[in-house]
C-alpha positions as CSV (number, residue, x, y, z in Angstrom):
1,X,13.3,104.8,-189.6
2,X,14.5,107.6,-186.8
3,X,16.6,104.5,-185.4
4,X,18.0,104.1,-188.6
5,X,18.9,108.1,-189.4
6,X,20.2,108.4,-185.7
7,X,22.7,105.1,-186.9
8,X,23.8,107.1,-190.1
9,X,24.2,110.3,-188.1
10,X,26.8,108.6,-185.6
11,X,29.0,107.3,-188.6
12,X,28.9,110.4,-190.4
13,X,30.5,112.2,-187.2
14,X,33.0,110.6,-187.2
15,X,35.9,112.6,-189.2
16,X,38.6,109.8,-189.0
17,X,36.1,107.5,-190.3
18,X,34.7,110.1,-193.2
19,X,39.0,110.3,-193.7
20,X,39.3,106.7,-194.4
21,X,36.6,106.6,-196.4
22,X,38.2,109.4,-198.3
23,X,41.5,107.7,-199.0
24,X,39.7,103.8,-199.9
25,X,37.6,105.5,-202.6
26,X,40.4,107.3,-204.1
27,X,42.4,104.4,-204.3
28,X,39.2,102.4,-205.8
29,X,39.1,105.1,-208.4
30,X,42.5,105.2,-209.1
31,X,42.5,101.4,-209.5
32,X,39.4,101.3,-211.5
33,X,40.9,103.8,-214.1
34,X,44.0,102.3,-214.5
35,X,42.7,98.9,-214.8
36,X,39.2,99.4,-217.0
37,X,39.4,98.2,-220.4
38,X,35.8,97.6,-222.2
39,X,36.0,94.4,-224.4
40,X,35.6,94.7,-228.1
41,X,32.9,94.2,-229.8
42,X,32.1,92.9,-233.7
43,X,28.3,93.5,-234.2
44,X,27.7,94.9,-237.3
45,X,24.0,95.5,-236.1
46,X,22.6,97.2,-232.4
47,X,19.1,97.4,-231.2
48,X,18.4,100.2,-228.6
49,X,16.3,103.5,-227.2
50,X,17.2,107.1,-228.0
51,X,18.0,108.9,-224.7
52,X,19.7,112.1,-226.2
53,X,20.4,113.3,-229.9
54,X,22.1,116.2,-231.2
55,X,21.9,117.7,-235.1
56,X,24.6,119.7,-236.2
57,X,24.3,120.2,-240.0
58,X,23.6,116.9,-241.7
59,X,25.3,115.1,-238.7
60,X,23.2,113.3,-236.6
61,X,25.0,112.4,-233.2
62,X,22.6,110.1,-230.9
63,X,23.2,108.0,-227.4
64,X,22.3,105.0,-227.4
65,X,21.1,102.5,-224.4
66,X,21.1,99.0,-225.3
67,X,23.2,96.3,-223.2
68,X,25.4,99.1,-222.4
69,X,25.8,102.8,-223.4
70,X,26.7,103.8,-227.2
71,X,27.2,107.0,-229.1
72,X,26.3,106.6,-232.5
73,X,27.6,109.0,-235.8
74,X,25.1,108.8,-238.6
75,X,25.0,111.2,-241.9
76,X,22.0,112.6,-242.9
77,X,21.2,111.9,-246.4
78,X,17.7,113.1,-247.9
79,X,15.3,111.6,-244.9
80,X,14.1,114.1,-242.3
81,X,14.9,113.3,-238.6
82,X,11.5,111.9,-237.3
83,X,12.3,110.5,-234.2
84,X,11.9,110.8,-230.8
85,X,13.3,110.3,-227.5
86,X,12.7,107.0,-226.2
87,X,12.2,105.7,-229.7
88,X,13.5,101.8,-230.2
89,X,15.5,101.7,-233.2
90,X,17.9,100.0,-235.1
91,X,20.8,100.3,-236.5
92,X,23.5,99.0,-238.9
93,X,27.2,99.5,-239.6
94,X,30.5,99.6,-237.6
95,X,32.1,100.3,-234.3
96,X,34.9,102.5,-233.9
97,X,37.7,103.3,-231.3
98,X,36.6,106.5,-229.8
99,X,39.9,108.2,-230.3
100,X,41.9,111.0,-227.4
101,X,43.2,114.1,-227.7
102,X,46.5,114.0,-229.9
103,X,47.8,117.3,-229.3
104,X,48.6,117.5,-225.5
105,X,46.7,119.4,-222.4
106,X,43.6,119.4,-225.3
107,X,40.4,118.2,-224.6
108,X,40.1,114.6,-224.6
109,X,36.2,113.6,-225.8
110,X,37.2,109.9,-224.7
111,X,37.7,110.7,-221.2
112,X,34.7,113.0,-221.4
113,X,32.4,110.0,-222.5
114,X,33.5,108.0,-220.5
115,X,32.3,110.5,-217.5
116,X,29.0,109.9,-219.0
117,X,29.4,105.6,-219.2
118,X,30.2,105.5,-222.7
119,X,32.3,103.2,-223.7
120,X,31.7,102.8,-227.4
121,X,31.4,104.4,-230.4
122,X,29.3,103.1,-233.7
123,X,29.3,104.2,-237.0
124,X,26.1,103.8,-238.3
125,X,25.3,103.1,-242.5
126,X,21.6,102.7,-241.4
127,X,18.6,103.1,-238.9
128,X,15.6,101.8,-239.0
129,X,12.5,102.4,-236.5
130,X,11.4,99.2,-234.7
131,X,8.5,100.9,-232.6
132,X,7.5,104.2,-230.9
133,X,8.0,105.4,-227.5
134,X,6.1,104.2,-224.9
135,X,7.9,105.8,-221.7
136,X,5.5,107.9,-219.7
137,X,9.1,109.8,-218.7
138,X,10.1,110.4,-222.3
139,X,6.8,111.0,-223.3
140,X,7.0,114.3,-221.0
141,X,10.1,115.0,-222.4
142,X,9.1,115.0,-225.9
143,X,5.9,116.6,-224.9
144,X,8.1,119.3,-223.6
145,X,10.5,119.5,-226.7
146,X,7.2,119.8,-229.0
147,X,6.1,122.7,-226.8
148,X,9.4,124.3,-227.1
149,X,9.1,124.0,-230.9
150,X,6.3,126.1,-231.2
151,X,8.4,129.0,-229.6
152,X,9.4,130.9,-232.8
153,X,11.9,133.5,-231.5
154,X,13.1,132.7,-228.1
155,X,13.6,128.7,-228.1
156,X,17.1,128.4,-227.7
157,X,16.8,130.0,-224.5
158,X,14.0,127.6,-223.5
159,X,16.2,124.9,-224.3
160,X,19.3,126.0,-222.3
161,X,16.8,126.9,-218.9
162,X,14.6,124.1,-219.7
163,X,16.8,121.5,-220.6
164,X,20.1,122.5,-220.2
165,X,20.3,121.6,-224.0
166,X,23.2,124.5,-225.6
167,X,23.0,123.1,-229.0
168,X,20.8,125.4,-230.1
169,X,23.0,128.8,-229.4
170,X,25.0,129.7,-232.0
171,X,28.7,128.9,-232.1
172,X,29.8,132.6,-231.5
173,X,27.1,133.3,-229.3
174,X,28.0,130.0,-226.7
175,X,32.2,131.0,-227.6
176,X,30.9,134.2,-226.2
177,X,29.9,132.9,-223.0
178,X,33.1,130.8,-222.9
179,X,35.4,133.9,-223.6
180,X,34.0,135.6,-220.7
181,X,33.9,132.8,-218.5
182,X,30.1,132.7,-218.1
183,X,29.3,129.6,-219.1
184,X,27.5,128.5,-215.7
185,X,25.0,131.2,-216.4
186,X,23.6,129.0,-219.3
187,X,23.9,125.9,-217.3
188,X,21.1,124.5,-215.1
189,X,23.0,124.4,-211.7
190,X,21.8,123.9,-208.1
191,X,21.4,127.6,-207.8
192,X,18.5,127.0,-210.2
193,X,17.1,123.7,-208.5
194,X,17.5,125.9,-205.0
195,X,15.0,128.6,-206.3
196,X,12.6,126.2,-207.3
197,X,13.0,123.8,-203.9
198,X,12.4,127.2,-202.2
199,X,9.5,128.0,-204.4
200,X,7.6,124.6,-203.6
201,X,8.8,125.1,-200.2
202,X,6.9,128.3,-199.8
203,X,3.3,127.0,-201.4
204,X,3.9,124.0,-198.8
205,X,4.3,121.5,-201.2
206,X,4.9,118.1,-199.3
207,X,8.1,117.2,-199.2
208,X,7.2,113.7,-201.2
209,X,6.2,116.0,-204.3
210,X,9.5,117.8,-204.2
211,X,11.8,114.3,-204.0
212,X,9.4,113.4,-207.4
213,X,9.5,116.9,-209.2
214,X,13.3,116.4,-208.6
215,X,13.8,113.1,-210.2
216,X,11.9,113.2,-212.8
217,X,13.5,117.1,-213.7
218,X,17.2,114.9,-213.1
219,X,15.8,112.7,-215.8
220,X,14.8,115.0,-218.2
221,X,18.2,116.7,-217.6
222,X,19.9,113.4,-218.1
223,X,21.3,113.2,-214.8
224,X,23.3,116.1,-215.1
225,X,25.8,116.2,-212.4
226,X,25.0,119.5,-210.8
227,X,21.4,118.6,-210.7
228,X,22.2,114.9,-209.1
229,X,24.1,117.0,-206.0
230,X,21.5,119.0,-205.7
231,X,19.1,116.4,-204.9
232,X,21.3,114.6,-202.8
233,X,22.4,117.2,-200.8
234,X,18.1,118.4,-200.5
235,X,17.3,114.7,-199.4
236,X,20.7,114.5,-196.8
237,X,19.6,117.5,-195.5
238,X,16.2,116.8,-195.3
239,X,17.0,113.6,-192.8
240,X,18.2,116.6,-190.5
241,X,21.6,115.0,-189.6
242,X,23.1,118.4,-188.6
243,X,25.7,117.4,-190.2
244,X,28.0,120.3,-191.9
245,X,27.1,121.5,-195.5
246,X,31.1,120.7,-196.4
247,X,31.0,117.0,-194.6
248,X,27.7,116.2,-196.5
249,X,29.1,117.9,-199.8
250,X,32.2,115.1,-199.6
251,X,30.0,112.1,-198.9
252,X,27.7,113.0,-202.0
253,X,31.1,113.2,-204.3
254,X,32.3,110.0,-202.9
255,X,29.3,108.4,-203.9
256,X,28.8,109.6,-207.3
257,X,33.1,108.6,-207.7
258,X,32.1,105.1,-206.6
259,X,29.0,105.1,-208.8
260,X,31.2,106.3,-212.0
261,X,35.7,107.2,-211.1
262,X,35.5,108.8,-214.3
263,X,33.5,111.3,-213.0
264,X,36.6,112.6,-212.2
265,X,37.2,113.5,-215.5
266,X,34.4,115.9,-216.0
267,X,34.6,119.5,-215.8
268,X,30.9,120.0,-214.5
269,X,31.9,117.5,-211.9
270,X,34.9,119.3,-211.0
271,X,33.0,123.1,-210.9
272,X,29.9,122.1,-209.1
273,X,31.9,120.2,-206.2
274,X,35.2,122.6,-206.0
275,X,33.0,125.9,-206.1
276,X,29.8,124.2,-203.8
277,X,32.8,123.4,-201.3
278,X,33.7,127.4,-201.5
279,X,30.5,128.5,-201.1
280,X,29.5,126.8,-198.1
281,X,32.8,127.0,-196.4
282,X,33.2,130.6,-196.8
283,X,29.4,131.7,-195.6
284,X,30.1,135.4,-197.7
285,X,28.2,137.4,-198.7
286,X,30.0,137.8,-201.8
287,X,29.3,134.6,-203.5
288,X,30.1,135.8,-207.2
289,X,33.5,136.4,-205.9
290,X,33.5,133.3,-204.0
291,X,32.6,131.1,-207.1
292,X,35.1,133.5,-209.3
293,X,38.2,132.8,-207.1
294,X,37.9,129.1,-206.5
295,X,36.8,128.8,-210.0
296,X,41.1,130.4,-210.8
297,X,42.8,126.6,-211.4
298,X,40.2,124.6,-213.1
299,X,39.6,127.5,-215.9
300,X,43.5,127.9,-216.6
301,X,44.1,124.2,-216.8
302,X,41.2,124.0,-219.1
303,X,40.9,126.9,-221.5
304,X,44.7,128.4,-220.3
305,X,43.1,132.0,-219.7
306,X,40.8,134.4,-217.3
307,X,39.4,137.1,-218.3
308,X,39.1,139.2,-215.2
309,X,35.9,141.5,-217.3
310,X,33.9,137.9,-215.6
311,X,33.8,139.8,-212.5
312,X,31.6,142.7,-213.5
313,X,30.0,140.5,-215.6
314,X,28.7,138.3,-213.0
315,X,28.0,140.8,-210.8
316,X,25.1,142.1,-213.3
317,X,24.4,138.7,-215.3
318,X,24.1,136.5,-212.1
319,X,20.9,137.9,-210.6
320,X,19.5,139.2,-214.0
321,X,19.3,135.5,-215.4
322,X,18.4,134.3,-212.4
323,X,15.4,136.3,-211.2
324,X,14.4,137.7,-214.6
325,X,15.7,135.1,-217.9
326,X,15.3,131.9,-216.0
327,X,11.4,132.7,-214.6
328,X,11.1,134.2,-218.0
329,X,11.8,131.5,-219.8
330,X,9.5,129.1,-217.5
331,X,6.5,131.9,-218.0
332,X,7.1,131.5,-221.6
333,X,6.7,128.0,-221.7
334,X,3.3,128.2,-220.2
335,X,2.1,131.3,-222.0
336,X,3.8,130.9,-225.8
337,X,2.0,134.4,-226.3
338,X,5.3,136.0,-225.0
339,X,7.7,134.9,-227.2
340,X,8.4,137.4,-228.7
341,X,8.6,139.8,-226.2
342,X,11.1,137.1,-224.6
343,X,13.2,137.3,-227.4
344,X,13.5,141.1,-227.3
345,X,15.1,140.8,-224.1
346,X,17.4,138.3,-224.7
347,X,18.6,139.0,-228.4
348,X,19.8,142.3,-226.0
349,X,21.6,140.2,-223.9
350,X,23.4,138.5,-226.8
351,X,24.4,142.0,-228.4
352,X,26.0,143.0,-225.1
353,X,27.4,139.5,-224.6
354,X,29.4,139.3,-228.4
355,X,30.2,143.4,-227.7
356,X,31.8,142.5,-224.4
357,X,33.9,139.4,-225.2
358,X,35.5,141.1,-228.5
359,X,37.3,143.5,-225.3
360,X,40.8,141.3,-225.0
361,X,42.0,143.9,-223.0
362,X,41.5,142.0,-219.4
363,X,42.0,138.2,-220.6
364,X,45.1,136.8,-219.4
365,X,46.8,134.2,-220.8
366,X,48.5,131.4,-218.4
367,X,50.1,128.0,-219.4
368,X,49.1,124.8,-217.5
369,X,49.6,124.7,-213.7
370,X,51.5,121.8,-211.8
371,X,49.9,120.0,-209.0
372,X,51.7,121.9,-206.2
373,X,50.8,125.0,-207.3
374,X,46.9,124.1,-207.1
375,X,47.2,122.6,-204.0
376,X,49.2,125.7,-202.2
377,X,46.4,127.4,-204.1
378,X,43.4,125.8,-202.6
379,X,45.2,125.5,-198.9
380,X,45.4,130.0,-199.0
381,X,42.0,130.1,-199.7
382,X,40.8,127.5,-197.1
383,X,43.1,129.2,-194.1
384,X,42.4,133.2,-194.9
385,X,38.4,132.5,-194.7
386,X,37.9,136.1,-193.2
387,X,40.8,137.4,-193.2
388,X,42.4,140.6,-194.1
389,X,45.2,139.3,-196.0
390,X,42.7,137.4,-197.8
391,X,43.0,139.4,-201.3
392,X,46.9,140.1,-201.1
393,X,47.5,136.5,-200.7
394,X,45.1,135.9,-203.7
395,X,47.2,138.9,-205.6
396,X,50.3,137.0,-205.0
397,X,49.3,133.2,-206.1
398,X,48.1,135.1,-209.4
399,X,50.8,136.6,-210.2
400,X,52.7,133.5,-209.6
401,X,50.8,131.5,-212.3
402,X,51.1,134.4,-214.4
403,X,55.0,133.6,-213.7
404,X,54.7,130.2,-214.5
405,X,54.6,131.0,-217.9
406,X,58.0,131.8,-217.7
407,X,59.7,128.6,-219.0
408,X,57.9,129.3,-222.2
409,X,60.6,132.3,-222.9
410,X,61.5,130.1,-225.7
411,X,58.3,128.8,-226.7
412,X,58.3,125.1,-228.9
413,X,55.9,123.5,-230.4
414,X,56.8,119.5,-230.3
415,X,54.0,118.2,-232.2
416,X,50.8,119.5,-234.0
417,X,48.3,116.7,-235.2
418,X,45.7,118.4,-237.7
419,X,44.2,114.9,-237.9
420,X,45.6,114.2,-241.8
């Protein structure tokens, strides 16, 4: 085995290899995108297990694994929703083109399901159960939800630190967090995993334990991107290649790009690699305003503003959830006696969260940046690491996106597609 590690240590050394490596994949993904095209399919009928579901009104959304990955629309009628994850069911009715965005630079839900290897969509008239779970892994998941449940006050929160499951918050509550840009906060992110690898680290858990407390929480999570690095980056680093935080960061994303190119398309992806890469390079103290700064490009090219209030915001909201909300809402779990006192403490933390994101005063508006510009971007903040004109050269790129809105003197709108 050490013969083996010492062989993967040698390769990963070497920097013109790890560079063509670099290039082959993105030309792999670039080919791969271009050229996919799932076939069509006629069934009026799939059979498959329930590995997520979502309820929003009488609109039940679930994903579907069968032969291949579906997510399936179905109505509500009069029957209650008694099923469970891993349940094998049924169902009956149509496929559907899963349609893009048709007002440009909006968010396109195809691309996004395809991040997650979806590639269809079904309609369904009907569903029927064909038998029960029997998945020891979705049995502790729906052990877990069933536990949440009995949480009267405070089990929305439980969901979001639990099971990074938002659907729960309500609409202006989560377009709170978006508005303020503190979304991550209610995202289980390796900064999470990291507390509890460092928890089981100190009660000298083996090391085997760890690898099986992280993959089965990466299943219950769904394999959510930021939890999948983690891991990878924990069991990398735990074959002690002394190999650089930033080199070990690239190989992990060029594996999860081989595994899925559309990976590319998802904004966890994008965060939890672009703003790991920031943090590790740039060793500061100062991480919020690490994360904040690297964060800039992808949050104008996907919600076209910043509000600069984030800062302060972070500043408080960063350590509070993350030594007090997210141990909280573990202890509550275990002990369902504290709910409510849970709940005090958070309902709180909405008030100040819907007070502070009606303040428009330090939200900037900025139209979609160009290539070049992100690039120039990311190159100032990789060559003034520790330097003094750090923050002025920051100052300036700002206030050059901030100029890039200038061709829209004469604003136009070409097309606007309401959908009817």
């Amino acid at each position: 085995m050490k013969a083996y590690i010492q062989r993967l240590k040698i390769i990963l050394l070497q920097n013109k290899l790890l560079i063509l490596l670099s290039i082959i994949v993105i030309l792999y993904c670039s080919l791969f995108i271009i050229l996919f095209n799932p076939k069509d399919i006629n069934d009026n009928t799939i059979t498959g297990y329930i590995y997520d579901y979502k309820i929003d009104g009488n609109k039940l959304t679930l994903k579907i694994k069968s032969k291949r990955r579906i997510i399936v629309n179905y109505y509500l009628k009069i029957e209650p929703f008694n099923l469970e994850y891993g349940d094998y069911v049924e169902l009956k009715g149509e496929y559907t083109p899963i349609s893009e965005n048709t007002n440009f630079n909006m968010f396109n839900y195809k691309k996004y399901l395809y991040s997650q290897r979806i590639y269809y969509m079904f309609n369904a008239d009907s569903i029927k159960l064909i038998k029960k779970n029997k998945n020891i892994l979705f049995t502790i998941k729906n052990l877990i939800v069933k536990r949440i449940e009995k949480c009267k006050y405070s089990k929305k929160y439980l969901y979001v630190f639990l099971l990074s499951n938002k659907n729960f918050l309500e609409d202006d509550l989560y377009s709170s967090y978006k508005n303020l840009g503190l979304v991550h906060l209610i995202c289980i992110s390796g900064m999470h995993i990291s507390y509890i690898i460092m928890l089981l680290n100190k009660l000298k858990t083996k090391k085997i334990f760890i690898y099986i407390f992280l993959i089965l929480y990466m299943f219950l999570l769904n394999f959510s991107i930021s939890i999948v690095r983690c891991f990878l980056m924990y069991l990398l680093k735990s074959l002690k290649l002394n190999i650089s935080n930033e080199k070990l960061l690239l190989i992990i994303m060029l594996f999860l790009l081989v595994i899925n190119p559309f990976n590319i398309y998802n904004i966890a992806f994008i965060f939890s690699f672009v703003i790991s890469f920031g943090l590790y390079y740039s060793k500061s103290k100062y991480s919020f305003l690490v994360a904040f700064f690297y964060s800039i490009p992808i949050l104008i090219n996907n919600y076209f503003k910043i509000n600069f209030i984030s800062l302060f915001m972070n500043v408080i909201f960063i350590p509070f959830i993350s030594y007090i909300i997210f141990p909280f809402s573990c202890l509550i779990f275990i002990f369902n006696s504290l709910d409510r006192y849970f709940f005090y403490i958070t309902n709180y933390m909405d008030k100040i969260m819907l007070k502070m994101s009606e303040i428009s005063i330090f939200t900037v508006f900025f139209s979609k940046l160009n290539i070049l510009l992100i690039i120039i971007y990311y190159l100032l903040l990789i060559i003034c690491k520790n330097n003094k004109k750090y923050l002025l050269g920051i100052i300036s790129l700002l206030f050059i996106f901030y100029l890039n809105n200038s061709y829209m003197i004469n604003p136009r709108v070409y097309f606007l597609d309401v959908g009817q």
